[in-house]
ROTOR-676723 format. One record per atom (N, C-alpha, C): x negated, y negated, z negated. Coordinates in steps of 0.05 Angstrom, whole numbers, padded with zeros to 5 digits, always signed. Example, Ala and Ser with C-alpha at 12.3 -4.5 7.8 and 13.67 -1.06 7.14 Angstrom:
% residues 2
-00264+00114-00156-00246+00090-00156-00264+00066-00156-00257+00045-00142-00273+00021-00143-00258-00001-00157
END
This chain:
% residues 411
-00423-00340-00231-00434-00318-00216-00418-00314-00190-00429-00312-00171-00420-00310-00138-00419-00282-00132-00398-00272-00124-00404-00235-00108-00389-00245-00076-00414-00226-00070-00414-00233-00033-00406-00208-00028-00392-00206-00002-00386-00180+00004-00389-00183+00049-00411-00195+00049-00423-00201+00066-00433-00178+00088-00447-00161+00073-00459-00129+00074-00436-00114+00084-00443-00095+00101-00422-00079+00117-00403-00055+00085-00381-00052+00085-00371-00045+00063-00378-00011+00064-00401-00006+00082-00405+00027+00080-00428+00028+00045-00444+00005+00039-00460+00006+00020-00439+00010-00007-00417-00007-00007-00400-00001-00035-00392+00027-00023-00381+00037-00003-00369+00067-00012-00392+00090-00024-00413+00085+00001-00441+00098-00011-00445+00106-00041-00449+00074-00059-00453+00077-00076-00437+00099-00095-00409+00090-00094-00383+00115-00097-00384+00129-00098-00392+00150-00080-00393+00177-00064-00415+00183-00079-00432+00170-00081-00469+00184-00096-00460+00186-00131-00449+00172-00139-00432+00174-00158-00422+00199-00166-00398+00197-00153-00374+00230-00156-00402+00244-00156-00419+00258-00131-00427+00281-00118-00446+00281-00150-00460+00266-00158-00482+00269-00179-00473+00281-00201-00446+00275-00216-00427+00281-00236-00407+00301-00225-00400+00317-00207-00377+00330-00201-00390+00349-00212-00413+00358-00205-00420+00397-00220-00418+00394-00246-00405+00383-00261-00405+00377-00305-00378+00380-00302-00365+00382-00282-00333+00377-00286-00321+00410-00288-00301+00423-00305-00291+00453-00306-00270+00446-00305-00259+00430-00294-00226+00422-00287-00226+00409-00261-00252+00402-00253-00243+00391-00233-00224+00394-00199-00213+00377-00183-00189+00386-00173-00193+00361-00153-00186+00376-00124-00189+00354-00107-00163+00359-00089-00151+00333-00086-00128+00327-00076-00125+00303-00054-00109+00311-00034-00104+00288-00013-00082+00298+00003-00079+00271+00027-00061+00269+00042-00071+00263+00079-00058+00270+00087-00069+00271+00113-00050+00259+00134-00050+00235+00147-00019+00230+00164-00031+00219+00190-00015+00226+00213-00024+00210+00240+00004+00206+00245+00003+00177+00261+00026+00163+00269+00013+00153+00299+00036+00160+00316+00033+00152+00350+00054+00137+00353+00050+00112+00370+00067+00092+00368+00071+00085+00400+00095+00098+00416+00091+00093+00456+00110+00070+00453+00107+00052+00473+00122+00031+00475+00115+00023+00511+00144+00022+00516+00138+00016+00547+00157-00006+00556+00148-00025+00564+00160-00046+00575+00140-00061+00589+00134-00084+00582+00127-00104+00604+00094-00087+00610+00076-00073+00587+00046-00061+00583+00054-00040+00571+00046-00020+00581+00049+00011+00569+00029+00008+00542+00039+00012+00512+00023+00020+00491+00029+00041+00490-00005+00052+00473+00003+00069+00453-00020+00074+00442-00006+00071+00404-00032+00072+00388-00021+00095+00369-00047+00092+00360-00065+00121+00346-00069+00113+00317-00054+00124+00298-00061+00109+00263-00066+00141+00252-00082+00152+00252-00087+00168+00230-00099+00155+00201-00101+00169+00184-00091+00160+00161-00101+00180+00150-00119+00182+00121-00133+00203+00107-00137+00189+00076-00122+00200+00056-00126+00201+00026-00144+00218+00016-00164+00217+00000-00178+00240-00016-00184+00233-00043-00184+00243-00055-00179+00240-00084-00196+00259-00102-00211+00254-00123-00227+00283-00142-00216+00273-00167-00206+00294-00180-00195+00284-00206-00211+00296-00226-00214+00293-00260-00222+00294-00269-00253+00310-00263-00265+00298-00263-00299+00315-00255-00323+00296-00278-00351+00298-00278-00362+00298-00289-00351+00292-00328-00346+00318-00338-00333+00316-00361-00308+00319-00362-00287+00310-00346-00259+00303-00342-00257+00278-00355-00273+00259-00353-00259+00230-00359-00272+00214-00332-00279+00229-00302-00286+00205-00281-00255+00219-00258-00256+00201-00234-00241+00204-00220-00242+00193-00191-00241+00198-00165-00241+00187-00147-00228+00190-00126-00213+00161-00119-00184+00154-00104-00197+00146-00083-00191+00152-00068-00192+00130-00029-00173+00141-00013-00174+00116+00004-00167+00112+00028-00168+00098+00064-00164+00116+00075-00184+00110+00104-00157+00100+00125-00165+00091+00145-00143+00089+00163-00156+00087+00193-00147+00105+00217-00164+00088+00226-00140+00075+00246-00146+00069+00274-00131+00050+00294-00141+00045+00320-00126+00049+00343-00138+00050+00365-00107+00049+00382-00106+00032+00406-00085+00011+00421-00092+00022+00446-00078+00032+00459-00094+00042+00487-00059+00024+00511-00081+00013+00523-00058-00005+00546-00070+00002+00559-00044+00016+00584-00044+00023+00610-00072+00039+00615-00074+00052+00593-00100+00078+00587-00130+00063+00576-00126+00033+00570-00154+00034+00560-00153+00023+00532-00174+00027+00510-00168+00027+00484-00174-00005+00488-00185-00017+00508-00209-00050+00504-00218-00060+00473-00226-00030+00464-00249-00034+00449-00236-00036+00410-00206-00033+00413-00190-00034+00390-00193-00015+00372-00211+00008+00382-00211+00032+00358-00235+00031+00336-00224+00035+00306-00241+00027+00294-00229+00043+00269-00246+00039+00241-00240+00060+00217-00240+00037+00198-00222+00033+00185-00227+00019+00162-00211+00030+00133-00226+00022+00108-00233+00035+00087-00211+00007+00071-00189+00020+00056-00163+00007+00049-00172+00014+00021-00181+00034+00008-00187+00044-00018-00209+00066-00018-00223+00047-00043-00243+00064-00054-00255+00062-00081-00242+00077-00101-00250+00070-00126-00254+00101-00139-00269+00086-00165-00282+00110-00179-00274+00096-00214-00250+00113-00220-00243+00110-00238-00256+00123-00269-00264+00104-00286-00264+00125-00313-00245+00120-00335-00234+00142-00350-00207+00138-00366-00214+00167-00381-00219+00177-00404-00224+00188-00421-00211+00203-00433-00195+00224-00444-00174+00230-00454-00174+00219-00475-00147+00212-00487-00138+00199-00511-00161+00175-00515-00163+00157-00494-00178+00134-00499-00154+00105-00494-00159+00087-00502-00143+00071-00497-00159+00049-00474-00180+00054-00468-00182+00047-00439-00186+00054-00413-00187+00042-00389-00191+00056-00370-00211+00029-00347-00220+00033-00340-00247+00022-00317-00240+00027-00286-00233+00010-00268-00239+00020-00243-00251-00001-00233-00270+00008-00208-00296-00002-00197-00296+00008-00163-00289-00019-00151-00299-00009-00120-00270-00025-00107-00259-00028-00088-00249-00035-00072-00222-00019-00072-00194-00042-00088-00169-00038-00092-00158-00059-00088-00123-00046-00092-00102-00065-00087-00095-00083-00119-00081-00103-00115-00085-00120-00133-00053-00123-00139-00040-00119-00161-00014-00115-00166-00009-00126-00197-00015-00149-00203-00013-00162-00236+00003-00190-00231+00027-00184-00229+00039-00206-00231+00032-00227-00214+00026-00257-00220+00017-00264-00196-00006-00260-00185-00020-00255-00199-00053-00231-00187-00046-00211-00161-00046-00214-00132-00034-00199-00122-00054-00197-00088-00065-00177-00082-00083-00182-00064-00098-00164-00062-00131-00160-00054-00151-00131-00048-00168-00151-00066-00192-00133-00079-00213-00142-00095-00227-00120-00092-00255-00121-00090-00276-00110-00086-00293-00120-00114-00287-00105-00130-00302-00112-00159-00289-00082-00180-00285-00095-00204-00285-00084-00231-00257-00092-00247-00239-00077-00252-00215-00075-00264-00216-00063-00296-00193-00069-00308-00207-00058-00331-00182-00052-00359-00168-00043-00367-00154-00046-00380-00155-00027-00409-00140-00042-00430-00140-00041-00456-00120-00036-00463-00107-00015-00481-00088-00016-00495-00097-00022-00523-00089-00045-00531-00083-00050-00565-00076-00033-00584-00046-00038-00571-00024-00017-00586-00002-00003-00565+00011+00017-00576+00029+00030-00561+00049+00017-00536+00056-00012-00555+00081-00020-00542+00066-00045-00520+00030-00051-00519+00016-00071-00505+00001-00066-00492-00007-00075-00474-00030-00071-00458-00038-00100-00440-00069-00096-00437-00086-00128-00426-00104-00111-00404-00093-00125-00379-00109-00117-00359-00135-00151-00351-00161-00144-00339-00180-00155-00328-00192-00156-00311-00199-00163-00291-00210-00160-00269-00221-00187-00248-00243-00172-00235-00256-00191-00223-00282-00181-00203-00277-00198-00179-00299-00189-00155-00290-00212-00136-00300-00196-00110-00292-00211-00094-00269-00203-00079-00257-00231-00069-00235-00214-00063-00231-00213-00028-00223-00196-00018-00226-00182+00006-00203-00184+00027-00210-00178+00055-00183-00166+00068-00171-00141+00055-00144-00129+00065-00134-00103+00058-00149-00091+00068-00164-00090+00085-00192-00073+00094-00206-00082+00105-00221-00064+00108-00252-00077+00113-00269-00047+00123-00280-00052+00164-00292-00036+00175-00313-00023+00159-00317-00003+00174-00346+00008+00159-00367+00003+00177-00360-00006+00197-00388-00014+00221-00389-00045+00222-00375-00063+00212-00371-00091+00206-00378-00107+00181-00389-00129+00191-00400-00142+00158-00363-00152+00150-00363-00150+00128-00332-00163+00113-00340-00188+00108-00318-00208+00115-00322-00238+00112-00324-00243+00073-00343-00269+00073-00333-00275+00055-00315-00297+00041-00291-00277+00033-00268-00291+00025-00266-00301-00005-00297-00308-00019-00294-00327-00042-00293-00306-00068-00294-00315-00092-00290-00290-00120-00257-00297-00122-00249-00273-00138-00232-00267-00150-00230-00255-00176-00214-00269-00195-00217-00264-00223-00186-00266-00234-00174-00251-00253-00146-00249-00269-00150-00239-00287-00134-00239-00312-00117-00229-00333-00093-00220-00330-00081-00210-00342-00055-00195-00343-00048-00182-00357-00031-00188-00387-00015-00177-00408+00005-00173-00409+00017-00148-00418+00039-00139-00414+00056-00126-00443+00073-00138-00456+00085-00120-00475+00112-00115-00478+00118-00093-00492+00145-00086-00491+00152-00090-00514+00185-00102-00521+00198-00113-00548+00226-00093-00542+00222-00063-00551+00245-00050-00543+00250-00048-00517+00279-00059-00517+00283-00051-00481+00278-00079-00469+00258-00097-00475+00243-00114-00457+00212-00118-00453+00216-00123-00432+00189-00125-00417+00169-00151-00411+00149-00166-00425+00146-00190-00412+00113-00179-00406+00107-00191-00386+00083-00202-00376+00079-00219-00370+00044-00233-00381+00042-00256-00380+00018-00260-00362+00007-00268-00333-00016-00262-00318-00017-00297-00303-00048-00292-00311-00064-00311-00287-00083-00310-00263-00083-00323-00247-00104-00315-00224-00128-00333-00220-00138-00327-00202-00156-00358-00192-00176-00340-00170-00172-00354-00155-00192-00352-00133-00209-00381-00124-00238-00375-00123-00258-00396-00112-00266-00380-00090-00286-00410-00083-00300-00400-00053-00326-00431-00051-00349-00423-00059-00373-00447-00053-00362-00466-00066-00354-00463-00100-00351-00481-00122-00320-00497-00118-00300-00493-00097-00275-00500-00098-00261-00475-00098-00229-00494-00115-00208-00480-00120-00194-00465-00101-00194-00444-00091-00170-00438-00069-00154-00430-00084-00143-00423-00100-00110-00421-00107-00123-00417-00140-00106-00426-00154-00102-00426-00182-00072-00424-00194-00065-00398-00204-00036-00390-00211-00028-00378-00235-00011-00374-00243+00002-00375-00268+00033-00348-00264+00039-00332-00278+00066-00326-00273+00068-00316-00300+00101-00307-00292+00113-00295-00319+00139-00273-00303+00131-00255-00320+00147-00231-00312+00169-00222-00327+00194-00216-00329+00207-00203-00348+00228-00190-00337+00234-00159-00352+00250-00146-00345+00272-00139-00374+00299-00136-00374+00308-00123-00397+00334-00104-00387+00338-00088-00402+00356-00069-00407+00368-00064-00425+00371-00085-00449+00383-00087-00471+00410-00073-00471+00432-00087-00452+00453-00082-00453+00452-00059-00429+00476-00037-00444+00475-00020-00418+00487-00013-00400+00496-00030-00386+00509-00027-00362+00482-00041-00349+00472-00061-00357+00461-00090-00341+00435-00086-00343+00413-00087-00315+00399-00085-00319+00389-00114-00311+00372-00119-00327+00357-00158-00311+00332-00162-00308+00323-00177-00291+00290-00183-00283+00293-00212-00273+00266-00225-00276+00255-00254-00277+00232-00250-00274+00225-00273-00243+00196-00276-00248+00193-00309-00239+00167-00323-00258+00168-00345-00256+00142-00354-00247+00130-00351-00226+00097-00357-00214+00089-00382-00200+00076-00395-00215+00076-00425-00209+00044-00423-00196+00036-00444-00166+00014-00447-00160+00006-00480-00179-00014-00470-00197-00016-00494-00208-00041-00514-00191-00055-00502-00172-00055-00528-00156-00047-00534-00138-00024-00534-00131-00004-00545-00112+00009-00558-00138+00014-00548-00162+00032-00563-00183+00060-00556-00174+00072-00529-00173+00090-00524-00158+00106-00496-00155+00130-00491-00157+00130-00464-00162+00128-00447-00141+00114-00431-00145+00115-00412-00115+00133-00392-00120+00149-00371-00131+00159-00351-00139+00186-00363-00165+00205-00365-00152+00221-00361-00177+00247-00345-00175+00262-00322-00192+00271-00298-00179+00286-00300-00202+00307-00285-00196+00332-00276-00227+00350-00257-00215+00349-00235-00222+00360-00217-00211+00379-00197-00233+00404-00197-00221+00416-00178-00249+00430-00153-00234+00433-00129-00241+00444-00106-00241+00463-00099-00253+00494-00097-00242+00519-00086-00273+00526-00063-00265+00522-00051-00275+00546-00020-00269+00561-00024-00280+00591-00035-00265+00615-00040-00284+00622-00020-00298+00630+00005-00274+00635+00032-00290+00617+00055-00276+00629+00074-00276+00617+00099-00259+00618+00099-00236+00635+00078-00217+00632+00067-00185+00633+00049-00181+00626+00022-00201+00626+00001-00179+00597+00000-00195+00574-00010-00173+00546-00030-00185+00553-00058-00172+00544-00074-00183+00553-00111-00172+00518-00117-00170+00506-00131-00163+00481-00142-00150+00485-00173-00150+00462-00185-00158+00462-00218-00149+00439-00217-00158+00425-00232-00132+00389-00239-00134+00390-00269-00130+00377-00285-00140+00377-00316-00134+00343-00324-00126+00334-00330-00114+00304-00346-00115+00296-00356-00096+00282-00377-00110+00264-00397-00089+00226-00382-00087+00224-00401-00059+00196-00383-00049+00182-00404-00042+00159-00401-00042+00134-00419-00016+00117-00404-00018+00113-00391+00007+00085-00380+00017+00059-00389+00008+00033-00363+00004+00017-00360-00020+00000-00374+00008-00016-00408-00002-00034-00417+00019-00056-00414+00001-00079-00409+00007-00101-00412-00002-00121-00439-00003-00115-00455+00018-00128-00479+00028-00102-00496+00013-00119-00525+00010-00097-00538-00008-00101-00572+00002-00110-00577+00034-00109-00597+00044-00082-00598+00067-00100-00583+00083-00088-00592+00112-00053-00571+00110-00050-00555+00092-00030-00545+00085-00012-00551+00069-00017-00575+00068+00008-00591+00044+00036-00592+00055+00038-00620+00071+00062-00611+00091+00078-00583+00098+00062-00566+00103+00064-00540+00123+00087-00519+00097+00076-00528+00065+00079-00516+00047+00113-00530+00049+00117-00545+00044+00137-00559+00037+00162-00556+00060+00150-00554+00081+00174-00542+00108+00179-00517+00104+00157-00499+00085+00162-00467+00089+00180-00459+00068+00178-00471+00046+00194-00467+00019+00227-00461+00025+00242-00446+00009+00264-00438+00014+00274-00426-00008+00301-00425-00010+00313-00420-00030+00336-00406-00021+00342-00377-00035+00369-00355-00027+00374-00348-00049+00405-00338-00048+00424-00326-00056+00435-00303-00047+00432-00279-00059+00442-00248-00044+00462-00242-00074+00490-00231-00068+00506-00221-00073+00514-00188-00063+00519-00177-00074+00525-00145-00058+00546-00127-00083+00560-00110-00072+00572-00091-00089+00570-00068-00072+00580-00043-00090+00582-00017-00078+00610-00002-00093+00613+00009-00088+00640+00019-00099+00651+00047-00089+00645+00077-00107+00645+00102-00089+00666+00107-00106+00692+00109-00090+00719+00104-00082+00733+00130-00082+00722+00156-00073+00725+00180-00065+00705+00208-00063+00697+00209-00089+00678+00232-00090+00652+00214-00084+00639+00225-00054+00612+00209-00040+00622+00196-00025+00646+00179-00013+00653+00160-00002+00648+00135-00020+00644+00116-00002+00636+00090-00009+00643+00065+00008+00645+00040-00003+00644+00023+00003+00629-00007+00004+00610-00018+00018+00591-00030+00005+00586-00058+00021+00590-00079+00010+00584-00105+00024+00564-00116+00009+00554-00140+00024+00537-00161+00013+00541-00192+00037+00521-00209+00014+00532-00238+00024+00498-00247+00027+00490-00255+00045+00461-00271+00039+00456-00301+00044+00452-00321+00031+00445-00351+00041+00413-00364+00038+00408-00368+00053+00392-00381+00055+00389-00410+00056+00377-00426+00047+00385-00456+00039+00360-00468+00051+00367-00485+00072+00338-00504+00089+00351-00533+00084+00332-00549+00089+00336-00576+00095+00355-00578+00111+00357-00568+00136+00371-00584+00157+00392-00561+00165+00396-00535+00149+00419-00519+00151+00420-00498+00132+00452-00488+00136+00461-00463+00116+00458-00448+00125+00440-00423+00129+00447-00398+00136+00444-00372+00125+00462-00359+00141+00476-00343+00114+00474-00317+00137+00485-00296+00121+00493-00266+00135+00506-00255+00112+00529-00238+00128+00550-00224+00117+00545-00197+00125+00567-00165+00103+00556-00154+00118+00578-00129+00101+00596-00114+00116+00608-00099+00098+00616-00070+00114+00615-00052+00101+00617-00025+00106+00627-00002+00099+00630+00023+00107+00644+00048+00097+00626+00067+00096+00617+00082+00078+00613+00106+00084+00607+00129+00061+00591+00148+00075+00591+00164+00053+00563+00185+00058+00548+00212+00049+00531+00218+00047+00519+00227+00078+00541+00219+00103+00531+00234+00131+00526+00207+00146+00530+00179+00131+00529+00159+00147+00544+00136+00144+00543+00114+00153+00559+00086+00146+00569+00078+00177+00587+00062+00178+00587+00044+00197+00606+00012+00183+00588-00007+00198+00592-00033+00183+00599-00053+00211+00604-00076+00198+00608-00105+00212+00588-00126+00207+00577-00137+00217+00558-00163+00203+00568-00192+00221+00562-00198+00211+00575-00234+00220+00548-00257+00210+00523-00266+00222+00514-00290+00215+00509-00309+00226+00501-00334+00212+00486-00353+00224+00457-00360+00221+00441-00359+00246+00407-00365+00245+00407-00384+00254+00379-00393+00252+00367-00415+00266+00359-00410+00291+00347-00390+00298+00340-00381+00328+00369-00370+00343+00390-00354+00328+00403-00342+00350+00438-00362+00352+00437-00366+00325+00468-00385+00321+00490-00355+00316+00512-00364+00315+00532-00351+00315+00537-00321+00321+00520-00304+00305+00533-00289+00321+00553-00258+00304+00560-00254+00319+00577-00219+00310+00563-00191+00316+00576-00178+00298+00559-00152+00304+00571-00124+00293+00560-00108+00303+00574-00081+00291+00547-00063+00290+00540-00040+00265+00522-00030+00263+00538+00001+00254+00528+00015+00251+00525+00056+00246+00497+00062+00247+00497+00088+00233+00477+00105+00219+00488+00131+00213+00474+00149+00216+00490+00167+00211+00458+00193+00210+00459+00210+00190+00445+00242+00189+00457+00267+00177+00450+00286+00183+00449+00304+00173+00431+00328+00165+00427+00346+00155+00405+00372+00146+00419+00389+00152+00405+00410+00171+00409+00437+00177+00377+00455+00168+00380+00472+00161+00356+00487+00149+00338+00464+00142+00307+00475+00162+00279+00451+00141+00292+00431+00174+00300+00418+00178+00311+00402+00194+00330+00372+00187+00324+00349+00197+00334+00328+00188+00339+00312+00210+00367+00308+00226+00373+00293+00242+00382+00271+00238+00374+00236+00246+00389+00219+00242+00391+00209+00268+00419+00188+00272+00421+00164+00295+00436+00147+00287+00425+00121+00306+00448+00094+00306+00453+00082+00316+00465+00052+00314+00470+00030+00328+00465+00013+00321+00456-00010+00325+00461-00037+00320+00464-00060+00347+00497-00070+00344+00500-00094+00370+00509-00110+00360+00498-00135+00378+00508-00159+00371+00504-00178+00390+00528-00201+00387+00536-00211+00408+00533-00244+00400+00533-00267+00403+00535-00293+00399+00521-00320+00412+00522-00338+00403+00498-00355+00419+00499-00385+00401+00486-00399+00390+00484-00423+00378+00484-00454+00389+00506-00448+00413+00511-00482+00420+00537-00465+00439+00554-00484+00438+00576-00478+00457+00581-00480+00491+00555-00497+00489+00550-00492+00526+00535-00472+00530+00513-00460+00512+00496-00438+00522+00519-00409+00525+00518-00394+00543+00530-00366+00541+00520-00344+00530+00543-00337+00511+00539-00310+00489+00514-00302+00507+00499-00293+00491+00480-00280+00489+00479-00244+00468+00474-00218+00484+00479-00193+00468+00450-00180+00469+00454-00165+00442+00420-00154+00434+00441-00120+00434+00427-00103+00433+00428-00078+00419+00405-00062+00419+00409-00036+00399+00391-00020+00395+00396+00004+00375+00390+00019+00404+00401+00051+00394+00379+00063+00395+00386+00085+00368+00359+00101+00367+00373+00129+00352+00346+00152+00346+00360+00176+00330+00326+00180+00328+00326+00207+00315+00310+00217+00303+00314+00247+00295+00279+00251+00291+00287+00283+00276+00268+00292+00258+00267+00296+00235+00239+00308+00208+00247+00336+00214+00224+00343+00204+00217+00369+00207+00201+00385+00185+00211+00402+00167+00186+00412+00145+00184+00436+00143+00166+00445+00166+00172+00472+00163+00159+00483+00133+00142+00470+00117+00131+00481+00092+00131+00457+00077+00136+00455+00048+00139+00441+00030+00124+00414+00033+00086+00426+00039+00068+00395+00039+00062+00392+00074+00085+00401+00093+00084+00394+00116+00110+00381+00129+00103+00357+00146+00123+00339+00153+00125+00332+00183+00136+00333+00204+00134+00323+00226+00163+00302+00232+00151+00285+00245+00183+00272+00252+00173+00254+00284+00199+00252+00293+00202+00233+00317+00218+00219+00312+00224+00191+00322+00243+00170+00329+00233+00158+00353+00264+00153+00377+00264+00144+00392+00277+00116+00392+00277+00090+00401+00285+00068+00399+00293+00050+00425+00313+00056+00437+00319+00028+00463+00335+00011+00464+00323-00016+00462+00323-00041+00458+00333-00053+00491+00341-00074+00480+00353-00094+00505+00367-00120+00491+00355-00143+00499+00367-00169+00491+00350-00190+00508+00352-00211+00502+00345-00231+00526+00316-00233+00519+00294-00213+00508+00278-00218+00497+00259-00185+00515+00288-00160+00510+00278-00143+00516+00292-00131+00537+00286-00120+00562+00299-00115+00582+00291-00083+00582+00316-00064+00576+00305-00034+00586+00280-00027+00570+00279-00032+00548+00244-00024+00534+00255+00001+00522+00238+00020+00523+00241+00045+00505+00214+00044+00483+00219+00049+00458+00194+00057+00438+00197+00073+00428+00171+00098+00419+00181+00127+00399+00160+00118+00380+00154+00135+00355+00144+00141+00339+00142+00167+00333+00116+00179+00338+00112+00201+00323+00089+00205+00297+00102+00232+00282+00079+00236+00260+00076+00254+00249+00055+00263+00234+00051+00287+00225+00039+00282+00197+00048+00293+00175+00035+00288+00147+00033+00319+00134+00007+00317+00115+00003+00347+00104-00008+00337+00083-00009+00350+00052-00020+00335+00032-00027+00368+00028-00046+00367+00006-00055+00397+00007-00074+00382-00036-00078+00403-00052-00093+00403-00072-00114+00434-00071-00134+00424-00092-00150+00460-00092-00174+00439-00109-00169+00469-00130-00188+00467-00157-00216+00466-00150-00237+00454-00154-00264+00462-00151-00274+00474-00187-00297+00473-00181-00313+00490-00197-00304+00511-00222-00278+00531-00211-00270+00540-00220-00246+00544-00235-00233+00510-00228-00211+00499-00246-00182+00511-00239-00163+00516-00247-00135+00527-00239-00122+00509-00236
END
């Protein structure tokens, strides 16, 4: 069976919406909840930007009966250079589903256009989800549609990017965790990716916390994801950290990306401790390597501080910049509904001994603002300079408000 998602994606929300509205008057609990955010983004250097992200959650919870539900999310976007938008503003629909889940049922159904989070199952689908609890300590998730961009216009046909289908089992043995999940994506009777992983987390011992994930593309025949990560709380101030894993980027096409796969693959090592030395004083380094064919590179990185701010040293080697040194700070504080931060980051070096040091920096601060509990405003300012950026200034502003209120009577 083929699902096209060809059709402009206003027909799946439609359907949605006709949905809720038909079933919401049966609901005596029902309760509608959201979030509301706009983000302005000025950037001035070589082309004056500045874009426009508002951003709208809405949500109906329990309604027709109290076992339906409905989640979305909108975004929209619009780029305005040297005052003209050339045509960039647009609305697109990130989430939209209509959940059913029952009280004291052991399953739950969602339907419509979501994010995709099962192990190696990981992506947007525009279909039918579906999960089962067995028993207390298990659960089997299902799902399948097509699978999509992270959004998709409402005035635009959405490409089609082929079906999408997974499993995903999950059980707990005490204080461990395994999941076991597969994927597969087609497109006009071929494979685009066919995958496999394995998840595990434990907390047996208690100081140590540990996680593993093992996600193999089985048609590449190859591991894409392999991770081992452990957590010690020696005592009450030191935590110790070591993450190990190899990677290759998730290709979908499995010709002309063979090569491409095999140059991208990589393999690191991160080390880190912390150590709070003096009340909320602290001390905290880390080591990072990265392992290529044709070099070692690595970054170092160690620091002081405590609940008003850090200041550190970093020392690495890249492939683009070579050698270089550096010094970073951070620093905030709270006065009433008020939240000030600022910082630094410079650095100095160059990767061949005839080229001349080359220096980056970038200073910035900030300020949140709440004047009421589900209200948020903040600014950050940012100015940059390196052989890349000459004199650029960038801000960020935003405003967020989340708000709830009972319908048909509900408290």
């Amino acid at each position: 069976m083929r699902f096209k998602t060809q059709r402009p994606g206003t027909l799946l929300l439609a359907i949605l919406l006709s949905t809720m509205l038909l079933n919401i008057g049966e609901g005596q609990a029902a309760s509608l909840s959201g979030r509301f955010g706009l983000w302005s983004y000025v950037r001035d250097d070589t082309v004056d930007h500045v874009q426009i992200v508002p951003l709208l959650s809405l949500n109906v919870h329990r309604f027709g009966g109290g076992a339906w539900s409905f989640e979305s999310t909108f975004r929209g976007y619009a780029d305005f250079m040297n005052g003209d938008d050339n045509g960039t503003s647009s609305l697109r629909v990130h989430r939209a589903l209509l959940i059913w889940k029952p009280d004291n049922s052991r399953w739950q159904v969602r339907a419509g256009q979501q994010w995709l989070n099962e192990g190696v199952g990981r992506g947007n689908l525009a279909g039918l989800w579906a999960s089962f609890k067995p028993c207390p300590a298990g659960e089997l998730h299902v799902y399948g549609g097509s699978r999509t961009p992270a959004s998709f216009k409402l005035d635009e046909s959405t490409p089609d990017e082929g079906i999408a289908a997974g499993v995903n089992l999950q059980r707990r043995f005490g204080s461990r965790r395994i999941n076991l999940s597969y994927y597969y994506v087609g497109k006009d009777g071929d494979v685009l990716y066919n995958g496999a992983g394995l998840d595990y987390s434990c907390t047996a011992i208690t100081d140590v916390t540990m996680r593993a994930r093992l996600h193999m593309n089985l048609e590449q025949s190859s591991v894409e994801t392999g991770q081992l990560s452990v957590f010690w709380q020696t005592n009450d101030k030191v935590l110790v950290s070591v993450d190990a894993r190899t990677q290759t980027p998730r290709v979908f096409e499995d010709s002309y990306f063979v090569k491409f796969l095999e140059d991208a693959s990589n393999s690191a090592v991160r080390g880190g401790a912390n150590w709070m030395f003096c009340e909320d004083r602290y001390a905290t380094c880390m080591a990072y390597t990265v392992f290529t064919e044709e070099d070692l590179l690595y970054k170092v990185r160690a620091g002081l501080g405590d609940k008003y701010g850090e200041l550190g040293y970093t020392h690495w080697l890249s492939a683009g910049e070579g050698d270089m040194d550096g010094f970073y700070g951070f620093g905030k504080y709270g006065f009433c509904t008020f939240e000030a931060n600022a910082g630094f980051d410079y650095s100095r070096g160059s990767n061949s001994e005839i080229r001349p040091n080359t220096e980056s920096q970038v200073i910035y601060g900030g300020l949140d603002w709440s004047p009421e509990r589900a209200v948020s405003l903040g600014a950050r300012i940012e100015h940059l300079k390196d052989q890349f950026h000459s004199e650029d200034w960038r801000a960020l502003f935003s405003l967020s408000t989340s708000f709830r209120r009972a319908l048909g009577g509900a408290e």
